[in-house]
Structures are given as C-alpha cells and as structure tokens.
DSSP file (Angstrom, degrees, kcal/mol; ACC not computed):
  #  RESIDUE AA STRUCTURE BP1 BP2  ACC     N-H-->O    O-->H-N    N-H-->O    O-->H-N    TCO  KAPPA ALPHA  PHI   PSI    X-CA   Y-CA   Z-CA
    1    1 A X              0   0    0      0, 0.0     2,-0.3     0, 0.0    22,-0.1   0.000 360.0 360.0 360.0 133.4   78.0  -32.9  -29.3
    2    2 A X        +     0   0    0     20,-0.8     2,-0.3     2,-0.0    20,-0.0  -0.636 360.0 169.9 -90.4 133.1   79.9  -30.8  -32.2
    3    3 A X        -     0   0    0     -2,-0.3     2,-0.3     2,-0.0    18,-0.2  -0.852  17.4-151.2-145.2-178.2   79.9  -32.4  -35.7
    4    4 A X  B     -A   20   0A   0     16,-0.8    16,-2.7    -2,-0.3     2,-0.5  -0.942  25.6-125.0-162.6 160.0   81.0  -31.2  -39.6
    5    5 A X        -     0   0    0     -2,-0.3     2,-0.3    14,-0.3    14,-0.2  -0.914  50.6-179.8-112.8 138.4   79.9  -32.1  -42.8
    6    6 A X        -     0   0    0     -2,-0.5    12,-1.1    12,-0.4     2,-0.2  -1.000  34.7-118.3-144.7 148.8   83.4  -33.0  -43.9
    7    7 A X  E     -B   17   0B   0     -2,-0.3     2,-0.7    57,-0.2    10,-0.2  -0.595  41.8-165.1 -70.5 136.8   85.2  -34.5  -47.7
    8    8 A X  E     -B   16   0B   0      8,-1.8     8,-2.3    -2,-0.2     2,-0.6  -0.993  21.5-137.4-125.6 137.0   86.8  -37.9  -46.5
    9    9 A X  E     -B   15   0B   0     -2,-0.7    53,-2.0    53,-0.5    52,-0.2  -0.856  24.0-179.1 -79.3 111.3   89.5  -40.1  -48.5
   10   10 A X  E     -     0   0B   0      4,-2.8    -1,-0.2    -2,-0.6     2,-0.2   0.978  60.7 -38.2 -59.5 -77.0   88.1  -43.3  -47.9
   11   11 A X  E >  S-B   14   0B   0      3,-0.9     3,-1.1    37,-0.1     2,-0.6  -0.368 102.8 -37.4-139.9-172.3   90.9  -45.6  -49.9
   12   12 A X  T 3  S-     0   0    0      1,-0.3    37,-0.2    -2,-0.2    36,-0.1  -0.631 130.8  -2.0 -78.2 128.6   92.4  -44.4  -53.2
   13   13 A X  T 3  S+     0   0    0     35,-1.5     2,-0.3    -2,-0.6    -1,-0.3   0.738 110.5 106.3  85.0  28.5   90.7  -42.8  -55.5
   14   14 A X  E <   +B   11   0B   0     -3,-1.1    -4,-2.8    34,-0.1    -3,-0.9  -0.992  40.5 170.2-142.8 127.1   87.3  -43.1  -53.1
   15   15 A X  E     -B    9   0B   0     -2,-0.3     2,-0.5    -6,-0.2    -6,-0.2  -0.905   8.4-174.8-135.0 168.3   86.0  -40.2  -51.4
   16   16 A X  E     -B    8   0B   0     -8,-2.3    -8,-1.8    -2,-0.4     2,-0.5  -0.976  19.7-129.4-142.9 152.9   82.9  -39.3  -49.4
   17   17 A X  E     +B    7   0B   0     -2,-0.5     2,-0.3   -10,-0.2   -10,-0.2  -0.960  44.5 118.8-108.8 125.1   81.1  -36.7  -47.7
   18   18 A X        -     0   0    0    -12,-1.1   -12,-0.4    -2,-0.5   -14,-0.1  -0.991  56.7 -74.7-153.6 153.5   79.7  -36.9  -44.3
   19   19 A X        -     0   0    0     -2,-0.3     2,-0.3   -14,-0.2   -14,-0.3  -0.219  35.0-169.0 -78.8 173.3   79.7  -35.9  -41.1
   20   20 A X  B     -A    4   0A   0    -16,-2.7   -16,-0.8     1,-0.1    -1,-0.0  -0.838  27.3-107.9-134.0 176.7   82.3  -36.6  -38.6
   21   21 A X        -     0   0    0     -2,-0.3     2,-0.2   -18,-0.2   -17,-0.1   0.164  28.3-166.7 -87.3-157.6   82.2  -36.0  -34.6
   22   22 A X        -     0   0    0    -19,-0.1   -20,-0.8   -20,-0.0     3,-0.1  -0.450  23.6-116.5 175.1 127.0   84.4  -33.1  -33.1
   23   23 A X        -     0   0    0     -2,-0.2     2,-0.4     1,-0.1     3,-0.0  -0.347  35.6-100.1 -69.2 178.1   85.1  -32.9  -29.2
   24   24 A X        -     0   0    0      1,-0.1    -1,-0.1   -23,-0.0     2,-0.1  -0.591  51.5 -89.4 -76.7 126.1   83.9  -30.1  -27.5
   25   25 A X        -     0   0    0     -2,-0.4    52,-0.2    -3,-0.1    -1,-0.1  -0.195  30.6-141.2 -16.3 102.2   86.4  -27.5  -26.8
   26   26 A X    >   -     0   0    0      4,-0.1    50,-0.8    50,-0.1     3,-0.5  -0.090  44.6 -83.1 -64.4-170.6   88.7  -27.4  -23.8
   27   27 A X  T 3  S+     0   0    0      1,-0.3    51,-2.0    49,-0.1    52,-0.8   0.823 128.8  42.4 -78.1 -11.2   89.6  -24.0  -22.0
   28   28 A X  T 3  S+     0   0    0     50,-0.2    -1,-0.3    49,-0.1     2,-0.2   0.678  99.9  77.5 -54.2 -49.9   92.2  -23.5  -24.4
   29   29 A X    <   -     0   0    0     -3,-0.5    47,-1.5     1,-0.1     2,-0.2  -0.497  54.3-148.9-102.4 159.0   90.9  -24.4  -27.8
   30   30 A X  E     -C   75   0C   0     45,-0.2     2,-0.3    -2,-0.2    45,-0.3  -0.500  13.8-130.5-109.6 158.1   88.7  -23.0  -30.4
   31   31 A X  E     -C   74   0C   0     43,-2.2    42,-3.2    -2,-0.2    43,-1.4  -0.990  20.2-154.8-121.0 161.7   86.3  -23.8  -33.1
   32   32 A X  E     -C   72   0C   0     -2,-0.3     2,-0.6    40,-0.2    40,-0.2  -0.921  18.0-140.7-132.3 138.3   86.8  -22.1  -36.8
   33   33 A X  E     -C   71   0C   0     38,-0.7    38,-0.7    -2,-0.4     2,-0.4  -0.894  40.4-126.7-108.7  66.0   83.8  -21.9  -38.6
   34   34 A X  E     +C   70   0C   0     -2,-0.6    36,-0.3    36,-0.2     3,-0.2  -0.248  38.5 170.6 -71.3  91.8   86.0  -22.9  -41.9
   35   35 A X        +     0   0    0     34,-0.8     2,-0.4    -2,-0.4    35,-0.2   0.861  67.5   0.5 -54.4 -48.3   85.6  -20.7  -44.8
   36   36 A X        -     0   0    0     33,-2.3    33,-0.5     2,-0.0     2,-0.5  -0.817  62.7-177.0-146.9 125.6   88.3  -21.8  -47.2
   37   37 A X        -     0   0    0     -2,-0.4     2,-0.5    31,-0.2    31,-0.2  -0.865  16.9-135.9-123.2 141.3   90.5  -24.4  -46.8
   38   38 A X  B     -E   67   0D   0     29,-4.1    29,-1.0    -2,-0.5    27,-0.1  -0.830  11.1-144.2-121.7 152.7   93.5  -25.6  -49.2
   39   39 A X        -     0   0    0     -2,-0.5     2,-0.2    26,-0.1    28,-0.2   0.200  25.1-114.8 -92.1-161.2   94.5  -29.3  -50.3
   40   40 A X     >> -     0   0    0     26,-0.1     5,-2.0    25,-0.0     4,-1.5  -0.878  14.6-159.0  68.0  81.5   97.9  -30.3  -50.8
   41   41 A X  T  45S+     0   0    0     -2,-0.2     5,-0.1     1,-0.2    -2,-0.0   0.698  94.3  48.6 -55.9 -18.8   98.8  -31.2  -54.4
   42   42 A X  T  >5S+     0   0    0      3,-0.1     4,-1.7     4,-0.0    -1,-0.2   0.960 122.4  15.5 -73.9 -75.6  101.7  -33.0  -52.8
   43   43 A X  H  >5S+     0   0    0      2,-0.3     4,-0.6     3,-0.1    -2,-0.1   0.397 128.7  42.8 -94.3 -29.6  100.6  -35.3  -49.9
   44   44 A X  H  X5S+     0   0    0     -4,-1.5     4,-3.6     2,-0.1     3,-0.3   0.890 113.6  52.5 -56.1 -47.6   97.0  -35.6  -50.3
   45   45 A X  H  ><S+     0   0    0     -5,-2.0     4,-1.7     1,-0.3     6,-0.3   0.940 112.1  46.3 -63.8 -50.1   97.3  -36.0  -53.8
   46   46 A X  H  <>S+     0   0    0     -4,-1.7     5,-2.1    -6,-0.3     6,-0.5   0.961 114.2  45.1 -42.3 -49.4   99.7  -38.7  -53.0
   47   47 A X  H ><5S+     0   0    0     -4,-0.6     3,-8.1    -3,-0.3    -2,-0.2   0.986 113.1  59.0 -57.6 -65.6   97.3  -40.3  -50.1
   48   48 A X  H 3<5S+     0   0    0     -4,-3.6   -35,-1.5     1,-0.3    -1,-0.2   0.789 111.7  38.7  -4.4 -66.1   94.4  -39.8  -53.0
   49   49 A X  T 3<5S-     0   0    0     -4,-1.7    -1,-0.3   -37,-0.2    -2,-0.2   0.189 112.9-111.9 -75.4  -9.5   96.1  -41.8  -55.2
   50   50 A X  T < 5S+     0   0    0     -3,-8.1    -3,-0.2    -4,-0.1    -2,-0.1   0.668  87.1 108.9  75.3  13.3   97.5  -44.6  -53.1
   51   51 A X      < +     0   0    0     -5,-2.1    -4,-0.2    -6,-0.3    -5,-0.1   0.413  39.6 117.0-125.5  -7.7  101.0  -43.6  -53.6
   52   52 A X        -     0   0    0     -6,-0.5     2,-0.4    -7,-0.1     3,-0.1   0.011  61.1-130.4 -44.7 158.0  101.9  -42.2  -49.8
   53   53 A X        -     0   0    0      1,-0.1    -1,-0.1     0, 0.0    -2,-0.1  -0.749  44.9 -67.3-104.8-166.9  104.4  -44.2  -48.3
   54   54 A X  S    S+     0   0    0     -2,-0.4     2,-0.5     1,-0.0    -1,-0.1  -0.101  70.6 166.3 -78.8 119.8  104.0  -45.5  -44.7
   55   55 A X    >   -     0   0    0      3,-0.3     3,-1.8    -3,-0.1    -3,-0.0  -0.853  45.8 -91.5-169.2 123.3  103.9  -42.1  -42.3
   56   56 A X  T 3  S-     0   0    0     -2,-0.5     2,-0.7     1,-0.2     0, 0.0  -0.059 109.5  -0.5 -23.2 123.0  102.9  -41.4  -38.7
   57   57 A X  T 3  S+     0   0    0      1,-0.1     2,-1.0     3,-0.0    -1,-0.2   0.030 105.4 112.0  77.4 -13.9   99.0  -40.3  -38.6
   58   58 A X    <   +     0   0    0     -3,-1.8    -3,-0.3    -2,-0.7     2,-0.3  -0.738  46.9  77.2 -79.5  88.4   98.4  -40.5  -42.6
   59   59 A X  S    S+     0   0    0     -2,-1.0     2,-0.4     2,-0.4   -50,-0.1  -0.741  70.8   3.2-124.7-154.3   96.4  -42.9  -43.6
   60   60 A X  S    S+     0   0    0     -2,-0.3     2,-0.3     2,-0.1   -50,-0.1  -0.919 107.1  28.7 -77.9 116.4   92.8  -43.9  -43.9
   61   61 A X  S    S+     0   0    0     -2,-0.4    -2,-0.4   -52,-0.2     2,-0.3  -0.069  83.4 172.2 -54.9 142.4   90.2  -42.4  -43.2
   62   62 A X        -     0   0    0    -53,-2.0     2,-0.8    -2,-0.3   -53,-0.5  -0.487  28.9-147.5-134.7  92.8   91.7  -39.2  -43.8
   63   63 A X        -     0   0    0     -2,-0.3   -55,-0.1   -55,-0.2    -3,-0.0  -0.324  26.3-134.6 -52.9  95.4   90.0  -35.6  -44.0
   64   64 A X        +     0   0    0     -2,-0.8   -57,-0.2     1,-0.1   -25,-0.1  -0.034  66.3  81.2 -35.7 127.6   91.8  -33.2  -46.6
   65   65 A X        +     0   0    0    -27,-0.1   -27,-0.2     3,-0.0    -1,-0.1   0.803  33.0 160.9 147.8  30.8   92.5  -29.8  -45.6
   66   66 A X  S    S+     0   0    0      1,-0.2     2,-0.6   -29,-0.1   -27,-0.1   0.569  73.3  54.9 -70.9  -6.6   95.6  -28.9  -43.4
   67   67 A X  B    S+E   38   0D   0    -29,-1.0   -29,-4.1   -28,-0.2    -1,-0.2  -0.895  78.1 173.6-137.3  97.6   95.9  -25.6  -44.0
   68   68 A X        -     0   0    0     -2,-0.6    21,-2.7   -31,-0.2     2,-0.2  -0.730  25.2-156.4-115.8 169.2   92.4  -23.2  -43.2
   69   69 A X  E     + D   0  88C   0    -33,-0.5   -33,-2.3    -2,-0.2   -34,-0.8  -0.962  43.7  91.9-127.9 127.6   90.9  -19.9  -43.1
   70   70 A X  E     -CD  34  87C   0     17,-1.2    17,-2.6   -36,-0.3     2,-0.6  -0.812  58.3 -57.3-169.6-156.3   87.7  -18.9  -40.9
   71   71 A X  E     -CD  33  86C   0    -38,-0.7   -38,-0.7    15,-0.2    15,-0.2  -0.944  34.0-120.2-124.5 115.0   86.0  -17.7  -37.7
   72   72 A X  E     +C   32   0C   0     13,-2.9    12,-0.4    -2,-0.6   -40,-0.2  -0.149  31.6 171.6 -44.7 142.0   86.0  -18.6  -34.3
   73   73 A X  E     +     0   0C   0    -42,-3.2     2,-0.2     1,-0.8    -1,-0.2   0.473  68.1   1.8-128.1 -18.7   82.4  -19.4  -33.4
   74   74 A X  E     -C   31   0C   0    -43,-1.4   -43,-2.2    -3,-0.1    -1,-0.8  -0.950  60.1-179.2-158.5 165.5   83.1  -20.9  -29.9
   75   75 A X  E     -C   30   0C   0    -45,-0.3   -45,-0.2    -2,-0.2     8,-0.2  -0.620  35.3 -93.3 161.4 152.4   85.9  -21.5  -27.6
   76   76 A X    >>  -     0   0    0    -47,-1.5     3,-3.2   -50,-0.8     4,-1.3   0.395  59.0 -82.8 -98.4 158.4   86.6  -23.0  -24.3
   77   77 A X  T 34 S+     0   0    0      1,-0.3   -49,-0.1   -52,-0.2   -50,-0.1   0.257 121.2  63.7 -41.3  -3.3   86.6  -20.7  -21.2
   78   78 A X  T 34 S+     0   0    0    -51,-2.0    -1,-0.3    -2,-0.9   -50,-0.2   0.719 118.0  30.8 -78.1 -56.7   90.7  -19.3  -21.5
   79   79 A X  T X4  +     0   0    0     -3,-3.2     3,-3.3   -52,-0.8    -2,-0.2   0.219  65.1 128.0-128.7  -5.1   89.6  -17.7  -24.8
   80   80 A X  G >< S+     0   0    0     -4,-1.3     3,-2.3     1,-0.2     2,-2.2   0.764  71.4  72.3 -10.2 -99.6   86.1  -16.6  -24.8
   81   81 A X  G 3  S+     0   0    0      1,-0.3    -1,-0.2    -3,-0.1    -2,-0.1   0.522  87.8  68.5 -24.5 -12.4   87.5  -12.8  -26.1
   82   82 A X  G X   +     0   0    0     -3,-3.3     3,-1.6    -2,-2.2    -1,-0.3   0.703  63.8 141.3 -98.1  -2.1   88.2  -14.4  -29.5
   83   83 A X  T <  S+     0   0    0     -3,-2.3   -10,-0.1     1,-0.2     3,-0.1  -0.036  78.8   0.8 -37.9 122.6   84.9  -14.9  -30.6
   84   84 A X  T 3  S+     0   0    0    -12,-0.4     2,-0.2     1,-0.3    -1,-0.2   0.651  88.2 146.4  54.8  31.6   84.5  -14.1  -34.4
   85   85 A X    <   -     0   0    0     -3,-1.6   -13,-2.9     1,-0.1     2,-0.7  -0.517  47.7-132.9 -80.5 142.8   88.1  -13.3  -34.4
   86   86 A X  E     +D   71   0C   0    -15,-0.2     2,-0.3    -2,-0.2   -15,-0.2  -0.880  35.1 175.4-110.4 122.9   89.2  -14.6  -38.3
   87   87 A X  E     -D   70   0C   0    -17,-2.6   -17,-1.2    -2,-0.7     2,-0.5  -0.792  36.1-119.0-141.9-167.1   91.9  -16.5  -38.2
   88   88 A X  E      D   69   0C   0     -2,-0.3   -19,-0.2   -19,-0.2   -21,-0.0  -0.917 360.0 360.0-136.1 115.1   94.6  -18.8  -40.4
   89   89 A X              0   0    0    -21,-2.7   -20,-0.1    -2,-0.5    -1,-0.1   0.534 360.0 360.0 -99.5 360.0   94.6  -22.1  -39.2
C-alpha cells in the first residue's frame, strides 16, 4: 500500500497534515515523488476560506496542490522506461 504525508483543508480556515492512501499504479500511471507543488490563490484560497461556491469534486476534505513538479519513482508496467524521468504535473 502507497501513502503521502499530505496538507489537508479540513473545513474553513482548518487544515491538517497527515497521511492519506494512494492506489497502486495501473500499467499506465505513474507516481511523482513531488518536489514543489503550487496553491492556487484563487480557488483554494476560496475553498480555504469558505467562500467556494458549490462545484463538481471541490469540497471537503480537500488536498491543495493542482499543479506539481517532481520525479517518477514508480510506474505501472506500460511505462517502466520513465523511471526518474522529472516531470510537470
């Protein structure tokens, strides 16, 4: 089993850190070893804040980050050849 120590938006203006669960890869998909990842001053900050309105998959819990940079560290039997490839997720 795959996990991440991850920042969570609880509710507004309540956040925590813990880990969360991650499936294994399928033969397709990858995991990115996340180096830097950037927040959204729009649309988190709205969720953050309570202030979202009502929108398909946003709500709470929610993990901040849509937009990363890192390294493949594994991935599923298609894509083997991209190990430690860096890429922009």
């Amino acid at each position: 089993m795959l996990d991440s120590l991850a920042i969570i938006i609880e509710r507004p203006f309540d956040l925590s850190l813990r880990r969360v669960r991650l499936d294994a890869p399928a033969a397709t998909d990858v995991v990115v070893e996340v180096a830097w990842s950037g927040v959204s001053t729009g649309t988190e900050k709205l969720i953050f804040t309570g202030e979202m309105p009502p929108f398909p998959g946003m709500g709470y819990p929610l993990v901040p980050g849509y937009e990363a940079t890192g390294t493949i560290v594994e991935a599923g039997h298609a894509v083997r050849g991209r190990l430690g490839e860096t890429v922009f997720v």
